[in-house]
N, C-alpha and C positions, 0 to 999 in steps of 0.2 A: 461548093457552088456559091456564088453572088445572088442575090436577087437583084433585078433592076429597080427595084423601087425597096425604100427602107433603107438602115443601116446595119445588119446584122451579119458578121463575119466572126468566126469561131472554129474550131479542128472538131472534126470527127471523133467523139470522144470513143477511144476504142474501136476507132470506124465503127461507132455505134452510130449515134444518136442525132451529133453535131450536125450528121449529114448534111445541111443544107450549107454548111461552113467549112472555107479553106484557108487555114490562117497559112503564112509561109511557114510556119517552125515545121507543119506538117507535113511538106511539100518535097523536103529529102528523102530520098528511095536509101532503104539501108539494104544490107548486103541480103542478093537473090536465097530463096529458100525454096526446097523444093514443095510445090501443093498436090495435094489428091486430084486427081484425075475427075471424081466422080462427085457432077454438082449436088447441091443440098437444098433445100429450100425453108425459109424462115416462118413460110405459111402456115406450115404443118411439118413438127416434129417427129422424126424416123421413130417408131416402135422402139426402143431399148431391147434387144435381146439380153435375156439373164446370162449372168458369168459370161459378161464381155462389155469389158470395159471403155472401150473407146466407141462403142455403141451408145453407154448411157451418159459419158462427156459431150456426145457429140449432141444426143438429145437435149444435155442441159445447158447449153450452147445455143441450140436454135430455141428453147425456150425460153431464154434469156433475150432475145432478137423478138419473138412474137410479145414479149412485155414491152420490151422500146416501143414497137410500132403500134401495139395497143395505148401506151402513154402518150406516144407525139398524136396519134389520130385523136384521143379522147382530150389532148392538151391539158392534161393532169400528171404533173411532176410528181403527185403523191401515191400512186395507182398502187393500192396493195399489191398485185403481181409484180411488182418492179425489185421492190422488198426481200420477196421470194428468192426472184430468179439473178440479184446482183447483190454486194455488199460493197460500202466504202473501199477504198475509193474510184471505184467504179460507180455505183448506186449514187454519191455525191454528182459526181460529170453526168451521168444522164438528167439527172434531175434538173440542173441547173441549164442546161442546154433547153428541155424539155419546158421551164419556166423561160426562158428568158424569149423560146418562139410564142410561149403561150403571151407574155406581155406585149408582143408586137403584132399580135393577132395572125400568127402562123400556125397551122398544122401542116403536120407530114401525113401523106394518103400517097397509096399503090401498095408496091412488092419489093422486098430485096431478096436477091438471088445469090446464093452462096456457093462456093467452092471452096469445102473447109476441111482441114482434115488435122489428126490428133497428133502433135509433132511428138511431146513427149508427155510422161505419167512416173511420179516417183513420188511415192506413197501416196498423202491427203495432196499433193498439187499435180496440177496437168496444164498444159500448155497448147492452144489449140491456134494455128494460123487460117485465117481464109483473106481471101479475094471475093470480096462481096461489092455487088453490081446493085447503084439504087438510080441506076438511070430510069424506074419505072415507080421511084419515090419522090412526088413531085410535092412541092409546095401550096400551101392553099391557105387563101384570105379566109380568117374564119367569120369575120364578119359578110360576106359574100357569098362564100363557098367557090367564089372563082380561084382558077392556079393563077399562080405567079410568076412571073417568067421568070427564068434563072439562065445563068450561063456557069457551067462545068468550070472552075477554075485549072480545073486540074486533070482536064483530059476528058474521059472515056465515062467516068461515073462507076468504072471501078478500081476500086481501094484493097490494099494490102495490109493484114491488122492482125497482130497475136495478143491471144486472150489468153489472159491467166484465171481458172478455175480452180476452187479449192472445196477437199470435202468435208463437209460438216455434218454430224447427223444422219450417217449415211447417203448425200445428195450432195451433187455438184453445183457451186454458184462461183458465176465469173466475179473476182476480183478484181482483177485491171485488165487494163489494157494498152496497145501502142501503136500507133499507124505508121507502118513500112515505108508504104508509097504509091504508085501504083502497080495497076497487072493487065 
């Protein structure tokens, strides 16, 4: 997205974060993969059922999405949950996204909506694709608390993005990430 006021343009770091930014590099659709059927949502993380795994990726997935939008909403780059739930270099791109709205007096506020499902899992790495919708993660002057107007650069407001997850410790934290295109 654009905003019509300010200069901030940036990629969707892991169609994480960036959200409010569509640079061109980001804007190539790579080749179609198939997605879950069955949407997810970043509000609240699914239950993990024990001995099943793509239950508890997919938990530390959408837990990983409720520390973004706790960071962009609290505009704190530093958010302990962030820590948690990403590592370099992932953890670097959100942060740096997350400061760079905070110096221009932007926060991110609403919902993202997911359709995400566990492509693969070979050993401590997994690999998760979704199509996640932030047409209802809008912009906001943090000095005002008014939104910003934006315009979608890139269509629909939803993004096509595979996360890579790695286990440490017993627990999944997303790694990187790459945005496809859109869905």
């Amino acid at each position: 997205m654009r905003a019509t006021r300010g200069r901030w343009i940036g990629c969707w770091t892991a169609g994480v974060v960036t959200l409010l930014l569509a640079v061109p590099a980001c804007t190539s659709p790579a080749p179609a993969e198939p997605l879950p059927a069955q949407p997810t949502s970043a509000s609240r993380a699914p239950t993990a059922v024990p001995n099943e795994p793509n239950a508890q990726i997919l938990g530390a997935y959408l837990g990983y999405w409720d520390a973004v939008i706790a960071a962009h909403r609290a505009s704190n780059p530093r958010l302990p949950l962030l820590a948690q739930r990403a590592r370099n270099p992932e953890l670097t791109k959100v942060r740096q996204t997350v400061d760079r709205n905070r110096v221009q007096h932007i926060s991110v506020r609403g919902t993202v909506s997911h359709r995400a499902g566990v492509q693969s899992v070979s050993g401590s790495a997994a690999v998760v694709v979704d199509c996640y919708d932030v047409s209802q993660w809008n912009p906001v002057d943090t000095r005002t608390g008014a939104q910003i107007s934006s315009v979608e650069e890139g269509g629909t407001g939803r993004h096509r993005a595979r996360y890579t997850l790695t286990k440490s410790a017993g627990r999944w934290i997303v790694s990187n990430s790459a945005v496809l295109g859109g869905c």
